[in-house]
C-alpha atoms as one frame of an Amber mdcrd trajectory, in Angstrom:
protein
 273.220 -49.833  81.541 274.732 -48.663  77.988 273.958 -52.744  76.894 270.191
 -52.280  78.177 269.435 -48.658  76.680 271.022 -50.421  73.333 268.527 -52.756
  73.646 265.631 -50.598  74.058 266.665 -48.568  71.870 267.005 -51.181  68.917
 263.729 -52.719  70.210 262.139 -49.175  69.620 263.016 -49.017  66.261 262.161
 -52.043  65.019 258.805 -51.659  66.603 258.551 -48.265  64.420 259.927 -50.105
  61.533 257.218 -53.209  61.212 254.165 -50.778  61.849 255.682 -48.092  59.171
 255.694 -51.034  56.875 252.467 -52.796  57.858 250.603 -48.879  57.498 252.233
 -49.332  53.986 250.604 -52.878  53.237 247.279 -51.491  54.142 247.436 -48.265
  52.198 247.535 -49.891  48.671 244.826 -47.885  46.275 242.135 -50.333  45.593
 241.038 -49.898  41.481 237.808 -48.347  40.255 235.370 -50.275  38.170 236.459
 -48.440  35.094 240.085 -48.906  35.980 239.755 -52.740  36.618 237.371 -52.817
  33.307 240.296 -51.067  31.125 243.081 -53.396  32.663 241.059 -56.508  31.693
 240.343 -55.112  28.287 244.237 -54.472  28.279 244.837 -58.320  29.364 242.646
 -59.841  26.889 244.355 -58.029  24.036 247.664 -58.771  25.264 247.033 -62.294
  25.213 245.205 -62.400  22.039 248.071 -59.887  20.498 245.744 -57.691  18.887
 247.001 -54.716  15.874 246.210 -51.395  17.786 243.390 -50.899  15.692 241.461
 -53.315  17.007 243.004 -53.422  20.822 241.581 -49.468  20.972 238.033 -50.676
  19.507 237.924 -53.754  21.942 239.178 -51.971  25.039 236.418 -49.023  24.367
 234.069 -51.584  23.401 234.715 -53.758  26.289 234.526 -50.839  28.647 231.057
 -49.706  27.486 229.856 -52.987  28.521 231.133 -53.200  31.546 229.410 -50.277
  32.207 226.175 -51.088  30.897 226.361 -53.992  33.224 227.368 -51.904  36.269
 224.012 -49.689  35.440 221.953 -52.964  35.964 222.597 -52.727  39.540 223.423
 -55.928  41.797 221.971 -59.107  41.103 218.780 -59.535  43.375 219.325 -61.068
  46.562 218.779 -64.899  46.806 217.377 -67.277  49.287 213.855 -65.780  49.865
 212.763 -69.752  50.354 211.772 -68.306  54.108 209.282 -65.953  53.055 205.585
 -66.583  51.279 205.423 -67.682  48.201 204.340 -64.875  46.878 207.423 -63.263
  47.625 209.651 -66.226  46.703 207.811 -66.212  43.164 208.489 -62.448  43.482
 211.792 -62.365  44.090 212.774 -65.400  41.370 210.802 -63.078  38.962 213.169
 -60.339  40.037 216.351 -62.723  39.032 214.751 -64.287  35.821 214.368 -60.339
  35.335 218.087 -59.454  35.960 219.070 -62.770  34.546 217.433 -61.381  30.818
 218.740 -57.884  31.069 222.493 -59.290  31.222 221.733 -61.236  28.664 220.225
 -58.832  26.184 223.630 -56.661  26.911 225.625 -59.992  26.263 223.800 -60.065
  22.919 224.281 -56.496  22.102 227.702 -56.349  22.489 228.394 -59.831  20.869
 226.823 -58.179  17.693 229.285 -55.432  18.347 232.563 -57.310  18.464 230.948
 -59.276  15.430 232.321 -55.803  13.212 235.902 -56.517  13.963 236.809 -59.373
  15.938 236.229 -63.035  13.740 234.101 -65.770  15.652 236.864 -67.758  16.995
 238.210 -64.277  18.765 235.042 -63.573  20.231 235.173 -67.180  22.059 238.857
 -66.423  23.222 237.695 -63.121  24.498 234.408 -64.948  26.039 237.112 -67.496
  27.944 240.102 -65.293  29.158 236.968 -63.030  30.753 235.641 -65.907  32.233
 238.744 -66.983  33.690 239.594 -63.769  35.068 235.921 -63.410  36.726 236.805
 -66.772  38.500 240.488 -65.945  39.566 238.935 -62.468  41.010 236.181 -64.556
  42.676 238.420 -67.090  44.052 240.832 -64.155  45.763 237.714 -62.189  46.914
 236.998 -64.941  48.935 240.664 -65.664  50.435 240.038 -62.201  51.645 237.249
 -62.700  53.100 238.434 -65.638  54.957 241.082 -63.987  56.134 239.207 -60.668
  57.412 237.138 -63.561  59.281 240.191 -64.312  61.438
Protein backbone atom coordinates (compact mmCIF):
# COMPACT_ATOMS: atom_id res chain seq x y z
CA UNK A 1 0.00 0.00 0.00
CA UNK A 2 2.97 2.48 1.15
CA UNK A 3 4.75 1.24 -2.56
CA UNK A 4 1.35 2.26 -4.42
CA UNK A 5 0.59 5.70 -2.55
CA UNK A 6 4.54 6.32 -3.46
CA UNK A 7 3.63 5.86 -6.74
CA UNK A 8 0.76 8.07 -6.96
CA UNK A 9 2.17 10.30 -5.22
CA UNK A 10 5.39 10.71 -7.49
CA UNK A 11 3.02 10.36 -10.50
CA UNK A 12 1.15 13.49 -9.05
CA UNK A 13 3.96 15.53 -9.02
CA UNK A 14 5.40 15.04 -12.04
CA UNK A 15 2.08 15.62 -13.64
CA UNK A 16 2.19 19.19 -11.74
CA UNK A 17 5.72 19.54 -12.75
CA UNK A 18 5.40 19.17 -16.85
CA UNK A 19 2.17 21.45 -16.94
CA UNK A 20 3.98 24.19 -14.50
CA UNK A 21 6.66 24.09 -17.10
CA UNK A 22 4.62 23.81 -20.30
CA UNK A 23 2.28 27.12 -18.71
CA UNK A 24 5.89 28.58 -18.66
CA UNK A 25 6.70 27.78 -22.47
CA UNK A 26 3.50 29.40 -23.44
CA UNK A 27 3.76 32.53 -21.35
CA UNK A 28 6.87 34.00 -23.17
CA UNK A 29 6.11 38.00 -23.93
CA UNK A 30 5.81 38.25 -27.61
CA UNK A 31 7.82 41.83 -28.80
CA UNK A 32 6.09 44.98 -30.01
CA UNK A 33 6.74 46.39 -33.42
CA UNK A 34 8.87 49.10 -31.96
CA UNK A 35 10.68 46.63 -29.77
CA UNK A 36 11.44 44.14 -32.67
CA UNK A 37 12.28 47.44 -34.92
CA UNK A 38 14.96 48.67 -32.16
CA UNK A 39 16.48 45.06 -31.76
CA UNK A 40 17.04 44.83 -35.54
CA UNK A 41 18.45 48.31 -35.65
CA UNK A 42 20.63 46.98 -32.65
CA UNK A 43 21.67 43.76 -34.87
CA UNK A 44 22.58 45.57 -37.89
CA UNK A 45 24.95 47.84 -36.00
CA UNK A 46 26.43 45.12 -34.15
CA UNK A 47 27.36 43.41 -37.16
CA UNK A 48 28.47 46.35 -39.04
CA UNK A 49 30.39 47.61 -35.63
CA UNK A 50 29.26 51.00 -35.85
CA UNK A 51 31.03 54.24 -33.44
CA UNK A 52 28.00 55.16 -31.15
CA UNK A 53 27.52 58.13 -33.03
CA UNK A 54 26.30 56.68 -35.80
CA UNK A 55 24.65 53.30 -34.13
CA UNK A 56 22.21 56.07 -32.13
CA UNK A 57 21.47 57.95 -35.61
CA UNK A 58 20.84 54.55 -37.46
CA UNK A 59 18.82 52.87 -34.74
CA UNK A 60 16.49 56.23 -34.50
CA UNK A 61 16.64 56.46 -38.10
CA UNK A 62 15.84 52.93 -38.71
CA UNK A 63 13.02 53.04 -36.23
CA UNK A 64 11.25 56.01 -37.89
CA UNK A 65 11.00 53.94 -40.88
CA UNK A 66 9.77 51.16 -39.61
CA UNK A 67 7.17 53.13 -38.46
CA UNK A 68 6.37 54.99 -41.42
CA UNK A 69 5.94 51.63 -42.97
CA UNK A 70 3.69 50.27 -40.19
CA UNK A 71 1.36 53.58 -40.92
CA UNK A 72 0.93 52.24 -44.56
CA UNK A 73 -1.24 49.61 -43.27
CA UNK A 74 -1.12 45.85 -44.64
CA UNK A 75 -0.37 45.15 -48.05
CA UNK A 76 -3.76 44.72 -50.00
CA UNK A 77 -5.07 41.40 -50.15
CA UNK A 78 -4.17 39.27 -53.27
CA UNK A 79 -5.89 36.80 -55.44
CA UNK A 80 -9.03 38.80 -56.53
CA UNK A 81 -8.58 36.66 -60.06
CA UNK A 82 -12.33 35.32 -58.91
CA UNK A 83 -14.01 38.48 -59.01
CA UNK A 84 -14.84 40.97 -62.23
CA UNK A 85 -12.41 42.55 -63.74
CA UNK A 86 -13.19 45.54 -62.64
CA UNK A 87 -12.39 44.60 -59.31
CA UNK A 88 -9.28 42.57 -60.21
CA UNK A 89 -7.97 45.84 -62.08
CA UNK A 90 -9.16 47.48 -58.82
CA UNK A 91 -7.56 45.66 -56.49
CA UNK A 92 -3.95 45.38 -58.60
CA UNK A 93 -4.36 49.24 -58.65
CA UNK A 94 -4.64 49.03 -54.90
CA UNK A 95 -1.09 46.97 -54.77
CA UNK A 96 0.71 49.01 -57.58
CA UNK A 97 -0.64 51.77 -55.03
CA UNK A 98 0.91 50.22 -51.84
CA UNK A 99 3.72 48.87 -53.90
CA UNK A 100 4.78 52.97 -54.68
CA UNK A 101 4.13 54.23 -51.21
CA UNK A 102 6.87 51.68 -49.77
CA UNK A 103 8.89 52.67 -52.19
CA UNK A 104 8.79 56.43 -51.89
CA UNK A 105 9.60 55.68 -47.94
CA UNK A 106 12.51 53.35 -49.21
CA UNK A 107 13.72 56.43 -51.10
CA UNK A 108 13.27 58.83 -48.33
CA UNK A 109 15.07 57.15 -45.92
CA UNK A 110 17.90 55.98 -48.34
CA UNK A 111 18.53 59.81 -48.77
CA UNK A 112 18.59 59.86 -45.02
CA UNK A 113 21.23 57.27 -44.24
CA UNK A 114 23.06 58.96 -47.32
CA UNK A 115 24.17 61.88 -44.31
CA UNK A 116 26.13 59.39 -42.36
CA UNK A 117 26.38 55.99 -43.48
CA UNK A 118 28.88 55.67 -46.97
CA UNK A 119 27.24 53.71 -49.99
CA UNK A 120 28.76 50.43 -49.39
CA UNK A 121 27.09 50.61 -45.61
CA UNK A 122 23.85 51.38 -46.88
CA UNK A 123 23.98 47.99 -49.08
CA UNK A 124 25.19 46.00 -45.90
CA UNK A 125 22.37 47.51 -43.98
CA UNK A 126 19.93 46.83 -47.17
CA UNK A 127 21.23 42.87 -46.90
CA UNK A 128 21.43 41.98 -43.10
CA UNK A 129 17.55 43.54 -43.17
CA UNK A 130 16.76 41.45 -45.86
CA UNK A 131 18.07 38.46 -44.35
CA UNK A 132 16.46 38.98 -41.17
CA UNK A 133 12.90 39.63 -42.97
CA UNK A 134 13.45 36.09 -44.52
CA UNK A 135 14.70 34.22 -41.31
CA UNK A 136 11.46 35.88 -39.49
CA UNK A 137 9.36 34.73 -42.49
CA UNK A 138 10.72 31.35 -42.62
CA UNK A 139 9.96 30.79 -38.56
CA UNK A 140 6.50 32.48 -38.93
CA UNK A 141 5.67 29.81 -41.02
CA UNK A 142 7.17 26.76 -38.87
CA UNK A 143 4.67 28.17 -36.50
CA UNK A 144 2.12 28.09 -38.40
CA UNK A 145 2.64 24.61 -39.42
CA UNK A 146 2.86 23.58 -36.26
CA UNK A 147 -0.40 25.41 -34.80
CA UNK A 148 -1.92 23.36 -37.90
CA UNK A 149 -1.24 20.10 -36.04
Amino acid sequence: MKSVFKILLFAMAMTTFCVSAYAQKDNRQRMTREQLAETQAKYIVQEMAMNDTTAKKFVATFCQFQKEIWALGPRPKRGVSSGTDAETEQAIKERFAHSQKILNLRHKYYEEYSKFLSQQQIARVYELERKMMDRLYHRSQKERLKNNK
